[in-house]
Residue, then its C-alpha position, 0 to 999 in steps of 0.5 A: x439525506x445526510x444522516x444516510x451518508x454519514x451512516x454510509x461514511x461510517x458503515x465503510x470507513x475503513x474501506x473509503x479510507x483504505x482507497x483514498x490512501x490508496x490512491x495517495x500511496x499511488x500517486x507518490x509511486x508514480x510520482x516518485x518512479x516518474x521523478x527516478x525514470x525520466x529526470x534521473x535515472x534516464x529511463x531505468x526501470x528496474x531501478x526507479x521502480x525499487x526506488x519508488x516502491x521502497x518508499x511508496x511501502x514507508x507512506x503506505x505503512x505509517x497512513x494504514x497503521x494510523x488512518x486506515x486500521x487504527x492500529x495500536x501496537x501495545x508492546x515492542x514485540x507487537x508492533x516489530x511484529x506487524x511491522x514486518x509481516x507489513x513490509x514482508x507482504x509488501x515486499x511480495x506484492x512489489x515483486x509483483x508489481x516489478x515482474x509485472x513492469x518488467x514483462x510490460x515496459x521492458x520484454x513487450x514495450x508498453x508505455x511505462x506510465x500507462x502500465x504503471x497505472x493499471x499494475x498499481x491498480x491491481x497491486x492496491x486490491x492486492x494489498x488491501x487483503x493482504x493487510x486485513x487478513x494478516x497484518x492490521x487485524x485482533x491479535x496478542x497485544x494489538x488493538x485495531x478498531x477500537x477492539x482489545x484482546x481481552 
């Protein structure tokens, strides 16, 4: 049984992974939006949800970069270059999750925290393709899982 899970753990490392700092990224969103939207910033969304996303993107970098994808950046230019595509599709993603916040809390009066949740959600599996097809895969000079360009 327990030679299973562990070839189960190994089998869907990355994904496991990807969901537990996913979770994590999540919850430091919506703790930080939280701490700027009721203590703060007395109910601005707009702004706590620019707050919280810039530094809920920092957090997600640096555990996907080293937790999730085992990346290694071999040259200056490699890791600037997936260092922005990173934020650049991030960015995206965030303008998705504000759009949405926006429609939700403040055209059609939903409860922000509930919203926050089920956006954040959505916006997890959003960012999850958008790193392993763009970002954290075998490229010039990188090196993700153990794989080389060579």
């Amino acid at each position: 049984m327990a030679n299973k899970l562990t070839q189960i753990l190994k089998k869907y490392r990355e994904q496991i992974s990807y969901l537990f700092f996913g979770g994590l990224t999540t919850l430091v969103s919506i703790g930080s939006f939280s701490l700027f939207y009721y203590l703060i910033l007395n109910g601005n969304n707009l702004v706590s949800n620019l707050i919280s996303e810039t530094i809920a993107i920092t957090f997600a970098y640096v555990t996907n970069k080293l937790f999730v994808f085992n990346s290694k950046t071999n040259t200056a230019k490699s890791f600037l270059m997936e260092l922005i595509s990173f934020f650049a599709l991030r960015i995206v993603s965030s303008f998705v999750n504000i759009g949405a916040m926006y429609l939700l809390v403040d055209i059609l009066h939903g409860t922000a925290w509930l919203w926050k949740i089920i956006v954040n959600v959505v916006i997890i599996i959003l960012n999850y393709i958008f790193s392993k097809l763009f970002v954290f895969k075998k490229g010039e000079n990188n090196q993700v899982d153990g794989l080389t360009d060579e």
